[in-house]
mmCIF file of the N, C-alpha and C atoms, coordinates in Angstrom:
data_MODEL
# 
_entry.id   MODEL 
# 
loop_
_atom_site.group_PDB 
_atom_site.id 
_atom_site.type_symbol 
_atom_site.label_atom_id 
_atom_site.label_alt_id 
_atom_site.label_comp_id 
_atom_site.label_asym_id 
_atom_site.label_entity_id 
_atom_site.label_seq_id 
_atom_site.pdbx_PDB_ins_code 
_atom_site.Cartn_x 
_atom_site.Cartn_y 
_atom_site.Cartn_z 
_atom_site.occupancy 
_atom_site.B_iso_or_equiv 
_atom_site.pdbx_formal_charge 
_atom_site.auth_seq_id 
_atom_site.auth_comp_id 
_atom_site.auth_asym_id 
_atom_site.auth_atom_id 
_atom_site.pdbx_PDB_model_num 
ATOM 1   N N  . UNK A 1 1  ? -7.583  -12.283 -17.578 1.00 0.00 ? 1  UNK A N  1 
ATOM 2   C CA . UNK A 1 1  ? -8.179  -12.063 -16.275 1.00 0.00 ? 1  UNK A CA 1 
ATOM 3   C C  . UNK A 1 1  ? -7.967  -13.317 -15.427 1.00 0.00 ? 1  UNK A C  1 
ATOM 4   N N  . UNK A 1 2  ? -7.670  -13.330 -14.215 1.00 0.00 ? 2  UNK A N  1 
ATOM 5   C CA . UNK A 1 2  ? -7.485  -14.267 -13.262 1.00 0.00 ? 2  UNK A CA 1 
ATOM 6   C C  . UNK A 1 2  ? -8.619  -14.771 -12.472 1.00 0.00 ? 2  UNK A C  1 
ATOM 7   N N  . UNK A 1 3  ? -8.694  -15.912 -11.936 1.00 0.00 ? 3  UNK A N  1 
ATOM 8   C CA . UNK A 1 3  ? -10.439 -16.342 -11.633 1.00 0.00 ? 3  UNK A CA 1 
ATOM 9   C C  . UNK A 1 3  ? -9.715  -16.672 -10.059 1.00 0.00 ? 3  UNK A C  1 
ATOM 10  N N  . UNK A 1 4  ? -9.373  -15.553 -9.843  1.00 0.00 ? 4  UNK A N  1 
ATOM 11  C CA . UNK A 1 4  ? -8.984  -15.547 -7.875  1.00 0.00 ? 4  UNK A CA 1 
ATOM 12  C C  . UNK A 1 4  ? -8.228  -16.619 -7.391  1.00 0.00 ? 4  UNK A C  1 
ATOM 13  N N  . UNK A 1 5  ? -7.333  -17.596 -7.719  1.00 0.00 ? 5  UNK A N  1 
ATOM 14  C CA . UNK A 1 5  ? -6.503  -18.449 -7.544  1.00 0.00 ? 5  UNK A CA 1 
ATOM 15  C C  . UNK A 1 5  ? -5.237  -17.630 -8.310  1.00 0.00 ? 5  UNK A C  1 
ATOM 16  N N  . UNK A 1 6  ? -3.674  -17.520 -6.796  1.00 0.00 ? 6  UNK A N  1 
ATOM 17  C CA . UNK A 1 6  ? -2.792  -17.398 -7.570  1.00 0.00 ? 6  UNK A CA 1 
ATOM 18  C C  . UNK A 1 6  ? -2.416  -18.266 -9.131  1.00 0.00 ? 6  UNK A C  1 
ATOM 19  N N  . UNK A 1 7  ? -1.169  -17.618 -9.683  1.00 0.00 ? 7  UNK A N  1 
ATOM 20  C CA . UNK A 1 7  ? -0.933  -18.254 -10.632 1.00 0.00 ? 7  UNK A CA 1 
ATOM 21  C C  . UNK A 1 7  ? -0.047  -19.282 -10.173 1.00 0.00 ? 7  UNK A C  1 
ATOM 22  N N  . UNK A 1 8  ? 0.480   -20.354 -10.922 1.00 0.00 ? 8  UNK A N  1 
ATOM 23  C CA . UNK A 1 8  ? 0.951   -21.494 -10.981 1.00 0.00 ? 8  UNK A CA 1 
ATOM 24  C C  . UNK A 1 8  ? 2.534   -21.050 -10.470 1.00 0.00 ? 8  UNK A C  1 
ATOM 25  N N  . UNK A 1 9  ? 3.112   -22.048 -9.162  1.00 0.00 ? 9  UNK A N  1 
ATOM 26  C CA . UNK A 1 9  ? 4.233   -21.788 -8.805  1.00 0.00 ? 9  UNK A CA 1 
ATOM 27  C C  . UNK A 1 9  ? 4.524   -20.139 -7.773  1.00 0.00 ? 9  UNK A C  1 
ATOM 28  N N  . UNK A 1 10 ? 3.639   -19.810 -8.036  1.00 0.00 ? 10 UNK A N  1 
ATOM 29  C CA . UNK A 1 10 ? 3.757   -18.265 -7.346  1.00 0.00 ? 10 UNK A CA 1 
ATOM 30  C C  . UNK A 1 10 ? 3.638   -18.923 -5.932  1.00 0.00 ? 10 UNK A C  1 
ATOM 31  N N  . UNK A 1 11 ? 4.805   -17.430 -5.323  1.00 0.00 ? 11 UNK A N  1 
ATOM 32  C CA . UNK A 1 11 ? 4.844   -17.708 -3.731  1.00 0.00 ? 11 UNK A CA 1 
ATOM 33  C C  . UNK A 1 11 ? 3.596   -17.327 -2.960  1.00 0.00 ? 11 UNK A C  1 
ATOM 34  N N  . UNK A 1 12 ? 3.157   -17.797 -2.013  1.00 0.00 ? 12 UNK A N  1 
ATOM 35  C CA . UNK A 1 12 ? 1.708   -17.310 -1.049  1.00 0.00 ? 12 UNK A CA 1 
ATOM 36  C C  . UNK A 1 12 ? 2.073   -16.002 -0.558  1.00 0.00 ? 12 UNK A C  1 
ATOM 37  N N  . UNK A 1 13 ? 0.871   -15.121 -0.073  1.00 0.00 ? 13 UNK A N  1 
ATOM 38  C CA . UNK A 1 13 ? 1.025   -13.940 0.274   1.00 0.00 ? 13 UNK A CA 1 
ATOM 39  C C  . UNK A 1 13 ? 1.841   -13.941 2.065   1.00 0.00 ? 13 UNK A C  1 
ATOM 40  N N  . UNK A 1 14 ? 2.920   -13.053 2.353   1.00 0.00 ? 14 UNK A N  1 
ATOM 41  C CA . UNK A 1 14 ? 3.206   -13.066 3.472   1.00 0.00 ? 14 UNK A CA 1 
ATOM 42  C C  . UNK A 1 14 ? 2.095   -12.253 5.035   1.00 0.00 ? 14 UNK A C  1 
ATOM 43  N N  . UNK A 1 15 ? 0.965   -12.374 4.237   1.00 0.00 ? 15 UNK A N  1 
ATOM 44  C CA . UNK A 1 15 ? 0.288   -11.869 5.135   1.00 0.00 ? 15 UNK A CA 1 
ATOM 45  C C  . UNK A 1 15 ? 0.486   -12.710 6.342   1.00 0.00 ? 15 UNK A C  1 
ATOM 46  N N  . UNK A 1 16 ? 0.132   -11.785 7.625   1.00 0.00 ? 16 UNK A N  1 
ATOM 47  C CA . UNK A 1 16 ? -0.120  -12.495 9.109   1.00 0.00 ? 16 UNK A CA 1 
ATOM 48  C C  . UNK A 1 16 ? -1.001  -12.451 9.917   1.00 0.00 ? 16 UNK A C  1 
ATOM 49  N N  . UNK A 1 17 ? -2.050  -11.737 9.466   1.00 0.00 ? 17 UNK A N  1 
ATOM 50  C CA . UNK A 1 17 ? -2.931  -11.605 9.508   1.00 0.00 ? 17 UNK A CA 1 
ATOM 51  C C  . UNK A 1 17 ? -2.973  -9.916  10.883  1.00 0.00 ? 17 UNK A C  1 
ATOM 52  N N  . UNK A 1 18 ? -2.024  -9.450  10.413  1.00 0.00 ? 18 UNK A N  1 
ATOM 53  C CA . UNK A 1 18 ? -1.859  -7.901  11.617  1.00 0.00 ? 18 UNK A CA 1 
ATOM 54  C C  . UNK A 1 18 ? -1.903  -7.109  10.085  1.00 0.00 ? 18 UNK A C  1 
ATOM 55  N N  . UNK A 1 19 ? -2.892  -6.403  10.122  1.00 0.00 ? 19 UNK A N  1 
ATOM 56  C CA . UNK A 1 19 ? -3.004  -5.776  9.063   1.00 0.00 ? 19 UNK A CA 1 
ATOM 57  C C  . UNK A 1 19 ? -3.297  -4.360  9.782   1.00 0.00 ? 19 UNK A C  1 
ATOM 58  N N  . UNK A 1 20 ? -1.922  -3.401  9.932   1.00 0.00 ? 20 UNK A N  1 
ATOM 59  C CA . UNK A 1 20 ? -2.425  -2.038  10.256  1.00 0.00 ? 20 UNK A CA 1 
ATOM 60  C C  . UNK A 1 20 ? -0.783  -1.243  9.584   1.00 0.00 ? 20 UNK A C  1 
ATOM 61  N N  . UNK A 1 21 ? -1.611  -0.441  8.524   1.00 0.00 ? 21 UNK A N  1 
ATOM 62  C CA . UNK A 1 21 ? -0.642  0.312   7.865   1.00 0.00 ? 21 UNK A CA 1 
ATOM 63  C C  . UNK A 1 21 ? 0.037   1.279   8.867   1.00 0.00 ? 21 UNK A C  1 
ATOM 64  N N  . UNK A 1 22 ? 1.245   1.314   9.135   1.00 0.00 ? 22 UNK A N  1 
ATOM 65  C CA . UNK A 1 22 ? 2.193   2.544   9.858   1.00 0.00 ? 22 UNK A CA 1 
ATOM 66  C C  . UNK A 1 22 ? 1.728   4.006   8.970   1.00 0.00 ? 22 UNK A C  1 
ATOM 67  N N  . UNK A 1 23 ? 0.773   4.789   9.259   1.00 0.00 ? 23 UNK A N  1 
ATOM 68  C CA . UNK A 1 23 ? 0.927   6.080   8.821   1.00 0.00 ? 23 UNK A CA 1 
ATOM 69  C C  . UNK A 1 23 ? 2.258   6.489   8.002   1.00 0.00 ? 23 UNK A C  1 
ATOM 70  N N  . UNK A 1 24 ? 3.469   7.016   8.952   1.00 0.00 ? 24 UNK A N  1 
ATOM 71  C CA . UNK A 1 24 ? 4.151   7.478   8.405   1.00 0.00 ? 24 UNK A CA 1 
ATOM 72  C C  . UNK A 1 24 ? 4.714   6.777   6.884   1.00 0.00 ? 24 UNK A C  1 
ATOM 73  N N  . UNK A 1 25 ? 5.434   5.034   7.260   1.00 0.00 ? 25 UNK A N  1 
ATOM 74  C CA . UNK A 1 25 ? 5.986   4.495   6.330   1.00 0.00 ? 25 UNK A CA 1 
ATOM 75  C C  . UNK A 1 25 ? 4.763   4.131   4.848   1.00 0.00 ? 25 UNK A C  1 
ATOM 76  N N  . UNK A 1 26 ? 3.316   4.270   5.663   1.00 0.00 ? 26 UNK A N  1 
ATOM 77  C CA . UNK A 1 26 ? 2.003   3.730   4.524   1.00 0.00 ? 26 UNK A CA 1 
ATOM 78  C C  . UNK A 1 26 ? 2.779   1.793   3.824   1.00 0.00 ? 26 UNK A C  1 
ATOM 79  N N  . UNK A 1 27 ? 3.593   1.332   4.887   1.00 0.00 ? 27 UNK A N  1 
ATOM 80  C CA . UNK A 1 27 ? 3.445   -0.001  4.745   1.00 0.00 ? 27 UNK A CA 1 
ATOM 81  C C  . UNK A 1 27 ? 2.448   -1.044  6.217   1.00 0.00 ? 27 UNK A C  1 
ATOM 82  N N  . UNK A 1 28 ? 2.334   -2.189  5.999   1.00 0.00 ? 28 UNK A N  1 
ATOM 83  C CA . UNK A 1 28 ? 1.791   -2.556  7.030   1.00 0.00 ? 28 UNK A CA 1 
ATOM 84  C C  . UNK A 1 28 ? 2.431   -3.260  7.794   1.00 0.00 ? 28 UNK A C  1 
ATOM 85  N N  . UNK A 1 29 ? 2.387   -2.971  9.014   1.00 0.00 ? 29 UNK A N  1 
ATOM 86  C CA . UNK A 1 29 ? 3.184   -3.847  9.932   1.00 0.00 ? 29 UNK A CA 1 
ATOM 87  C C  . UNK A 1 29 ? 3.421   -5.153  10.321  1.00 0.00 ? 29 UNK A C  1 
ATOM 88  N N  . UNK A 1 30 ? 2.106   -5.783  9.630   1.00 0.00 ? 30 UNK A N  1 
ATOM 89  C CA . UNK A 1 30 ? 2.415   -7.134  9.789   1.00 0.00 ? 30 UNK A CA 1 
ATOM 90  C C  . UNK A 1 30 ? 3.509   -7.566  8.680   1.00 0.00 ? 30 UNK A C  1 
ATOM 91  N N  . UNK A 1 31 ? 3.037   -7.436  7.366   1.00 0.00 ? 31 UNK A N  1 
ATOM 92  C CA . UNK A 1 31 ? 3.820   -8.474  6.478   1.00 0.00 ? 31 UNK A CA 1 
ATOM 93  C C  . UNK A 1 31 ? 4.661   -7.314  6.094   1.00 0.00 ? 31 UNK A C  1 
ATOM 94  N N  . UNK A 1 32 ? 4.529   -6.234  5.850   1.00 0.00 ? 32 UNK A N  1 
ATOM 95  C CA . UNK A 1 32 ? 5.656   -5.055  5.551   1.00 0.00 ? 32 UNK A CA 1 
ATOM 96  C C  . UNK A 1 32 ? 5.773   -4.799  4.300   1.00 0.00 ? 32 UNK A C  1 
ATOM 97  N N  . UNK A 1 33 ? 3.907   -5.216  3.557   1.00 0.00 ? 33 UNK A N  1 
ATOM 98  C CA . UNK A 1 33 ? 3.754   -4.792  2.180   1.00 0.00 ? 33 UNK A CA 1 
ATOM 99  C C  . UNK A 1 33 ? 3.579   -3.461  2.402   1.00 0.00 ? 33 UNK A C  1 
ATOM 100 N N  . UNK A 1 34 ? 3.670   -2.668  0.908   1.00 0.00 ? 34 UNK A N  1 
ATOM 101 C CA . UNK A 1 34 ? 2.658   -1.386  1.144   1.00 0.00 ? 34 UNK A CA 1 
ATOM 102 C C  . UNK A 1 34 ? 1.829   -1.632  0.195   1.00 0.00 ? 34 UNK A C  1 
ATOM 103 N N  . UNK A 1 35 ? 0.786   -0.791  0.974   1.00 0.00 ? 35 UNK A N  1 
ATOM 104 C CA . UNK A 1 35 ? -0.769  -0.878  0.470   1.00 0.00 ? 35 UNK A CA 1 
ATOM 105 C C  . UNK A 1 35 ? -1.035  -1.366  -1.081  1.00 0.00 ? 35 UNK A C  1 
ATOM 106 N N  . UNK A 1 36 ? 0.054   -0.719  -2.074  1.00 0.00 ? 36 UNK A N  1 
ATOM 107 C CA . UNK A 1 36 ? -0.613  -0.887  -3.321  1.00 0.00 ? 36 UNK A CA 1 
ATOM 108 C C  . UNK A 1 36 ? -0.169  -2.599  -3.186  1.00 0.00 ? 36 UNK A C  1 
ATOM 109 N N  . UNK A 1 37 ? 1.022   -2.932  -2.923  1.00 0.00 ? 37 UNK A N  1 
ATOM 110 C CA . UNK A 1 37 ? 1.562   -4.836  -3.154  1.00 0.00 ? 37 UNK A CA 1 
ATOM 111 C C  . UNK A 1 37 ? 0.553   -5.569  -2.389  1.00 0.00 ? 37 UNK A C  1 
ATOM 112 N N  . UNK A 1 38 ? -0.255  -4.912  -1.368  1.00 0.00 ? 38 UNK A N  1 
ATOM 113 C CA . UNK A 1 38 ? -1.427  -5.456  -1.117  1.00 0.00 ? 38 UNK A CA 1 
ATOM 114 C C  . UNK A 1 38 ? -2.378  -6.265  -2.000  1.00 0.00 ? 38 UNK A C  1 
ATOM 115 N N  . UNK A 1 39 ? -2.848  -4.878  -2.280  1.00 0.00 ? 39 UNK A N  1 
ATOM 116 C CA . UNK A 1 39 ? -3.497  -4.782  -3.313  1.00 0.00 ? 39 UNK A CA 1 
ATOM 117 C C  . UNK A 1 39 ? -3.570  -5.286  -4.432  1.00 0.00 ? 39 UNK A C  1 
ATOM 118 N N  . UNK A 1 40 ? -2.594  -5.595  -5.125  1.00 0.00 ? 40 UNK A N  1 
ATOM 119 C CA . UNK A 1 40 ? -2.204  -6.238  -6.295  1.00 0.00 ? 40 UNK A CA 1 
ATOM 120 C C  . UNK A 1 40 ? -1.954  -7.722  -6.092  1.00 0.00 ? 40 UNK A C  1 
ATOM 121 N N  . UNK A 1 41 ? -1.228  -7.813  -5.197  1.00 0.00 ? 41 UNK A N  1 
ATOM 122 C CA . UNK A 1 41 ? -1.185  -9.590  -4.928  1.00 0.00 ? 41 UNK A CA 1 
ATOM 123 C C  . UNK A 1 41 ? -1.645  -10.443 -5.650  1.00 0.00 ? 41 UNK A C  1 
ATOM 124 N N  . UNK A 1 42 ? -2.881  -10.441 -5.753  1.00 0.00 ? 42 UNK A N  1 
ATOM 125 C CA . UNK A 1 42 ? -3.466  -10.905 -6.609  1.00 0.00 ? 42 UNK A CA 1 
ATOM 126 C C  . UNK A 1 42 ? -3.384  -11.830 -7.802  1.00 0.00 ? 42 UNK A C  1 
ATOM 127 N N  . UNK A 1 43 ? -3.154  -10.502 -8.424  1.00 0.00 ? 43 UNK A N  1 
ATOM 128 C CA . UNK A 1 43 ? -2.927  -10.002 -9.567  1.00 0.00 ? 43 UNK A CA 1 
ATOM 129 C C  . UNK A 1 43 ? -1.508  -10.348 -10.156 1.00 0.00 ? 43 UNK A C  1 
ATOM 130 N N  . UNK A 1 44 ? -0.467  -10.466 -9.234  1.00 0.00 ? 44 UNK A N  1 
ATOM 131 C CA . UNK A 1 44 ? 0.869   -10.259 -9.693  1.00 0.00 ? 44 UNK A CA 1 
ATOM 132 C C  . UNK A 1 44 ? 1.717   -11.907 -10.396 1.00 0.00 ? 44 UNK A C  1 
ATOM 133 N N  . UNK A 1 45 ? 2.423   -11.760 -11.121 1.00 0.00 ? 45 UNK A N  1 
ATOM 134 C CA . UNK A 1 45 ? 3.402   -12.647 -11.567 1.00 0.00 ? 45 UNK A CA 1 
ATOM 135 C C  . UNK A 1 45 ? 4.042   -13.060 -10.636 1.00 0.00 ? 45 UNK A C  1 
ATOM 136 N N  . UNK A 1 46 ? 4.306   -14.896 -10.735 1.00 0.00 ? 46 UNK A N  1 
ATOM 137 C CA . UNK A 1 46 ? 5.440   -15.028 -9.582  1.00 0.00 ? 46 UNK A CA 1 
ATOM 138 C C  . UNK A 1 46 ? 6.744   -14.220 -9.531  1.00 0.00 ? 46 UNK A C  1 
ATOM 139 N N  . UNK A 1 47 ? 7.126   -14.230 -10.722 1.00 0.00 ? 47 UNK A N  1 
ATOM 140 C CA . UNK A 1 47 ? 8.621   -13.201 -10.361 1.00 0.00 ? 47 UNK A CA 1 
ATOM 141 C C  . UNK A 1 47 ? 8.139   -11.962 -9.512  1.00 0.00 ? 47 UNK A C  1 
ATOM 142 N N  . UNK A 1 48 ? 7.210   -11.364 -9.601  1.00 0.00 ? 48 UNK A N  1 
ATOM 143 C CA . UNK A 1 48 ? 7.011   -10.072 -9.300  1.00 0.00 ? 48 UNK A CA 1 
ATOM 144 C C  . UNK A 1 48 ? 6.402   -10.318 -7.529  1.00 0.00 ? 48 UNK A C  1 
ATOM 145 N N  . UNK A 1 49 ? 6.514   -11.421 -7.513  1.00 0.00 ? 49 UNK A N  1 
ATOM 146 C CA . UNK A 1 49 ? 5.628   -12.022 -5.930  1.00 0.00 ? 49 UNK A CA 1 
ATOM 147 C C  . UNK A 1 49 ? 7.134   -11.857 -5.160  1.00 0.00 ? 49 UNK A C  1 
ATOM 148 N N  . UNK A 1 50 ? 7.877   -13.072 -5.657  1.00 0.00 ? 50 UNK A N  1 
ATOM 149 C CA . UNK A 1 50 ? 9.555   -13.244 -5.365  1.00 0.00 ? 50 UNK A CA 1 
ATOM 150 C C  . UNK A 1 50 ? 10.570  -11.396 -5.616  1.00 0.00 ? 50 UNK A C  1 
ATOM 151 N N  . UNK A 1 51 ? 10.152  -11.182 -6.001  1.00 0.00 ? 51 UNK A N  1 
ATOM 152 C CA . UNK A 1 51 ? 10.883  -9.300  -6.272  1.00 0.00 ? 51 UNK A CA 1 
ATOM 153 C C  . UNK A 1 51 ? 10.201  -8.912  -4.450  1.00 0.00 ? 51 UNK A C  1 
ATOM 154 N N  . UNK A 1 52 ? 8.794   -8.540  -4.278  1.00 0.00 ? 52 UNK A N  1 
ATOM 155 C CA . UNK A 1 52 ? 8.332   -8.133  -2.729  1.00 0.00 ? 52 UNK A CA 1 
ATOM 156 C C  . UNK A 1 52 ? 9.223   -8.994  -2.050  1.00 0.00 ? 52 UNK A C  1 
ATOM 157 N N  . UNK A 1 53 ? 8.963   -10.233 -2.128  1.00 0.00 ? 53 UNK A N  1 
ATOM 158 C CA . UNK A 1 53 ? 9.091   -10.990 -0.903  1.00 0.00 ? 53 UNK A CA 1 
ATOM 159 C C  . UNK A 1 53 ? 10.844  -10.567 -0.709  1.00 0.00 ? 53 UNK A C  1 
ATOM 160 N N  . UNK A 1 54 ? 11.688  -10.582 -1.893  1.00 0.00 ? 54 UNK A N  1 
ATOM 161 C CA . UNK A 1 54 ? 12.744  -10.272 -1.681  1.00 0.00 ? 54 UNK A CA 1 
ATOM 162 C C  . UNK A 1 54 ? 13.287  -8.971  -0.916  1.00 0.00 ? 54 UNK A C  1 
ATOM 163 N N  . UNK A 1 55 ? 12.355  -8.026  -0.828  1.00 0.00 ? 55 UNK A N  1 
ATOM 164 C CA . UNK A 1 55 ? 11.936  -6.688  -0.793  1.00 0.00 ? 55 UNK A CA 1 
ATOM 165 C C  . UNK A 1 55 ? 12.208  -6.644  0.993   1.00 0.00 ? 55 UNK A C  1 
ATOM 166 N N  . UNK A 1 56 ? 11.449  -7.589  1.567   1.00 0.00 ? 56 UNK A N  1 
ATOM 167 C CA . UNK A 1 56 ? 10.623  -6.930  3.093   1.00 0.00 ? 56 UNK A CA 1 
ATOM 168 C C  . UNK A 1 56 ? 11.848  -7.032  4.223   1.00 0.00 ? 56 UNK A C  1 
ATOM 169 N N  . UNK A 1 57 ? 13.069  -7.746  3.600   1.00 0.00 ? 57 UNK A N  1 
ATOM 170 C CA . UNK A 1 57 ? 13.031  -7.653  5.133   1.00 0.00 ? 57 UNK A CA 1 
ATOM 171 C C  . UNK A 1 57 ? 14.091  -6.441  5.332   1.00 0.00 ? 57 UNK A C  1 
ATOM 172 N N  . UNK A 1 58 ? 14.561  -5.724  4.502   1.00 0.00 ? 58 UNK A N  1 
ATOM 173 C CA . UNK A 1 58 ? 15.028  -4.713  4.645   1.00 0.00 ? 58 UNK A CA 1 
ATOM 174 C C  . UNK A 1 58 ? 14.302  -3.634  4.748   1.00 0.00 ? 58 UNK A C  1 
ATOM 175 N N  . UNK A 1 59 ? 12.519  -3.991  4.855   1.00 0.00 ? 59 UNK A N  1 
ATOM 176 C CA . UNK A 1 59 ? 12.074  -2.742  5.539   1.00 0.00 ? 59 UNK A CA 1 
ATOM 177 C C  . UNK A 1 59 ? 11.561  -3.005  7.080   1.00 0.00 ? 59 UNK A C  1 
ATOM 178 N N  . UNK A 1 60 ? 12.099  -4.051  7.273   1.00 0.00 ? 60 UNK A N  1 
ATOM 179 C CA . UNK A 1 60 ? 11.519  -3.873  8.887   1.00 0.00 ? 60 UNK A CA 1 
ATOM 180 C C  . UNK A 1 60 ? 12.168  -2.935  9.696   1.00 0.00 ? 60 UNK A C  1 
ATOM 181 N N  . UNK A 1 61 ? 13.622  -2.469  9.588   1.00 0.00 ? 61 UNK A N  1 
ATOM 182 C CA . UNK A 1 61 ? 14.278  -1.880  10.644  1.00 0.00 ? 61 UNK A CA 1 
ATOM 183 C C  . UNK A 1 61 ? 13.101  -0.549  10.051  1.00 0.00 ? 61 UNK A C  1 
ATOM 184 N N  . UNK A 1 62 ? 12.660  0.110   8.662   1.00 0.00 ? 62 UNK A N  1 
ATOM 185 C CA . UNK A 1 62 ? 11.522  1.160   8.921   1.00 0.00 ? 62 UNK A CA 1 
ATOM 186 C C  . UNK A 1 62 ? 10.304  1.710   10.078  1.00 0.00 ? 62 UNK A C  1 
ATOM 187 N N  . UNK A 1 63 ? 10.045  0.215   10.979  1.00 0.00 ? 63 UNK A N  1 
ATOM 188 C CA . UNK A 1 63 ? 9.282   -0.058  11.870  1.00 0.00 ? 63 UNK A CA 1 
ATOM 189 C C  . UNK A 1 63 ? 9.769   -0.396  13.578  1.00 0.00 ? 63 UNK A C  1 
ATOM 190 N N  . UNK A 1 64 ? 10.926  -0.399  13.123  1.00 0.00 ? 64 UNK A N  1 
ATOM 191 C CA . UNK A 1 64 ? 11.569  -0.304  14.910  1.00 0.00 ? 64 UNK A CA 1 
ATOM 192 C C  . UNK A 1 64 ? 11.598  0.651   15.329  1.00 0.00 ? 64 UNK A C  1 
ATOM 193 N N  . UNK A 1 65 ? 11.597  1.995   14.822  1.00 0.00 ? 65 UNK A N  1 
ATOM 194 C CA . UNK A 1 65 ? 11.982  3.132   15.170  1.00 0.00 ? 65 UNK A CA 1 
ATOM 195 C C  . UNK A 1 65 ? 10.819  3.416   16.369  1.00 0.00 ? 65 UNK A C  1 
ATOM 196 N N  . UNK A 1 66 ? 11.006  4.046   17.606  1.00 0.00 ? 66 UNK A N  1 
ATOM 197 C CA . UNK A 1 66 ? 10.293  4.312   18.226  1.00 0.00 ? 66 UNK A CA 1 
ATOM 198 C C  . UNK A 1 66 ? 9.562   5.401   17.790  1.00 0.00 ? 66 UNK A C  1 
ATOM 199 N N  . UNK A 1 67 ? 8.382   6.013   18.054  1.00 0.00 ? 67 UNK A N  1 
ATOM 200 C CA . UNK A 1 67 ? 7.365   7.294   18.409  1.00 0.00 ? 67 UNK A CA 1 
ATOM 201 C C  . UNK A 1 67 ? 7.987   8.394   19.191  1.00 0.00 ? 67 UNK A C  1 
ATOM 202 N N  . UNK A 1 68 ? 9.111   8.125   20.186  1.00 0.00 ? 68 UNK A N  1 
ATOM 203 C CA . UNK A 1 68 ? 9.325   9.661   20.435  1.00 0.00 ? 68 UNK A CA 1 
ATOM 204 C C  . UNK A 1 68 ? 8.777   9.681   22.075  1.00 0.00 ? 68 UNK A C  1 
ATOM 205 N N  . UNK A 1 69 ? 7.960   8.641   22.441  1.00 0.00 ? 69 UNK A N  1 
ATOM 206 C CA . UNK A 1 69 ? 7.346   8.788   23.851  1.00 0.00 ? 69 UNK A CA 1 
ATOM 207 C C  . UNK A 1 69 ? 6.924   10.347  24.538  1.00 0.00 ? 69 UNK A C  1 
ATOM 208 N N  . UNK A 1 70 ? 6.724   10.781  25.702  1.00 0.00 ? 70 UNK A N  1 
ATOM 209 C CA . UNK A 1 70 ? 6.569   11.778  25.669  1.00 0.00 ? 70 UNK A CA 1 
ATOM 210 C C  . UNK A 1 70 ? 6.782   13.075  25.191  1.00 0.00 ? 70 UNK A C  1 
ATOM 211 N N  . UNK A 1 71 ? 8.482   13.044  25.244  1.00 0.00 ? 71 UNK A N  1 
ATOM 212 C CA . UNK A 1 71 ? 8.890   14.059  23.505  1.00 0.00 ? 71 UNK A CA 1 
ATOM 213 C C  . UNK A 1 71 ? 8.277   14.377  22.042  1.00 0.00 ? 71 UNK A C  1 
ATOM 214 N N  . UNK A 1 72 ? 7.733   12.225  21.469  1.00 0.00 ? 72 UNK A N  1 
ATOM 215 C CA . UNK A 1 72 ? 7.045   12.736  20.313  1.00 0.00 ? 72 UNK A CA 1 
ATOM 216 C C  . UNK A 1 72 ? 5.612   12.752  20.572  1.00 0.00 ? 72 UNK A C  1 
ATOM 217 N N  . UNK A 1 73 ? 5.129   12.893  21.929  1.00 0.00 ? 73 UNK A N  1 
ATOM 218 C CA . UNK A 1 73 ? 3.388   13.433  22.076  1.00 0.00 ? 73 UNK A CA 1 
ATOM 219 C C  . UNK A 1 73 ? 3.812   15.012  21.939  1.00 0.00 ? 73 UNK A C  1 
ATOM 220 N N  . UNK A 1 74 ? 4.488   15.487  22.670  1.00 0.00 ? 74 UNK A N  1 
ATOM 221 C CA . UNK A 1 74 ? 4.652   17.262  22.334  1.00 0.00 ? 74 UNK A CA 1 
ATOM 222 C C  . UNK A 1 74 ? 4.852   17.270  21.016  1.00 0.00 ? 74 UNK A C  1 
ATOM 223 N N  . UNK A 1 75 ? 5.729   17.123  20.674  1.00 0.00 ? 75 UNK A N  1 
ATOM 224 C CA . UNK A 1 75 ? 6.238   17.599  19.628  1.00 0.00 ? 75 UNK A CA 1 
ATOM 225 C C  . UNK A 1 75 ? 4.993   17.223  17.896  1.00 0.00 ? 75 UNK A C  1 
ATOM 226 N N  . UNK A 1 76 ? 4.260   15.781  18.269  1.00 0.00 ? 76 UNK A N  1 
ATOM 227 C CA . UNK A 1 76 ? 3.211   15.488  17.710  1.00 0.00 ? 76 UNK A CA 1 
ATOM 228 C C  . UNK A 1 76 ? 1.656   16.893  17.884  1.00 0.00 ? 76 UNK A C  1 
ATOM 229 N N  . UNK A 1 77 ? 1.765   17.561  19.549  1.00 0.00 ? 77 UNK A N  1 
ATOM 230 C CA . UNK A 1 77 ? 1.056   18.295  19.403  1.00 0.00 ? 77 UNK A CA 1 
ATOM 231 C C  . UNK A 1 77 ? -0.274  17.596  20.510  1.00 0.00 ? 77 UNK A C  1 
ATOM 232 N N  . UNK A 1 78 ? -0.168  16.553  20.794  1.00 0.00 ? 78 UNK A N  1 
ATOM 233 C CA . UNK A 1 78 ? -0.670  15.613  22.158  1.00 0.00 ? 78 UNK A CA 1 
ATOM 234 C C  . UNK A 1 78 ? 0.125   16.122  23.785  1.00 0.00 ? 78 UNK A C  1 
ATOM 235 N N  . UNK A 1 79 ? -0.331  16.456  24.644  1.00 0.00 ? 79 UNK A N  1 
ATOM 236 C CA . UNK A 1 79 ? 0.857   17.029  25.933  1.00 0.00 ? 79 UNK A CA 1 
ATOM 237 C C  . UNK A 1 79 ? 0.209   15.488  26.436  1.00 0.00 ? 79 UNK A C  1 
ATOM 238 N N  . UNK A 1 80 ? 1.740   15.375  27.497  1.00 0.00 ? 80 UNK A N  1 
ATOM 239 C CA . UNK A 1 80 ? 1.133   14.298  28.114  1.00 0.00 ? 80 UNK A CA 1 
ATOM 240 C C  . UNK A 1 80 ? 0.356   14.251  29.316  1.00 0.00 ? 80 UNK A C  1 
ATOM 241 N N  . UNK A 1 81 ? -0.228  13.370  29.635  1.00 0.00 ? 81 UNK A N  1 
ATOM 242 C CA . UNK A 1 81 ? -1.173  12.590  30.763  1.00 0.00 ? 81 UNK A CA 1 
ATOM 243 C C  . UNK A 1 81 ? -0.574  13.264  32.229  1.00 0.00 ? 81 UNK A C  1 
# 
């Protein structure tokens, strides 16, 4: 059991403190964990810290994608303003 201090040599969490999960992708937009690597952080081995971190930045283009603007309010089922 771990007494809430990473382990030794492990990388810090990339949090940024924008913590709002994207619905669709269920990662968060700030650091571009998903919820469970959140979660676990903790918990995790440095290799397994360095595996995420290696992870994120090929999910940002997941988060550029626009909403669709008035198209994806219809089509969401919202009409617009």
């Amino acid at each position: 059991m771990t007494d809430g201090r990473p382990p030794p040599h492990a990388p810090a969490s990339p949090c940024v403190n924008i913590c709002v999960i994207h619905p669709e992708t269920r990662i968060c937009t700030g650091c571009l964990r998903s919820i469970e690597e959140i979660s676990a952080w903790p918990k995790l081995a440095a290799e397994d810290r360095r595996a995420i971190l290696d992870a994120l930045p090929a999910r940002a283009p997941l988060l550029q994608q626009r909403r669709g603007g008035r198209a994806g309010r219809i089509k969401r089922g919202r009409a617009a303003d």
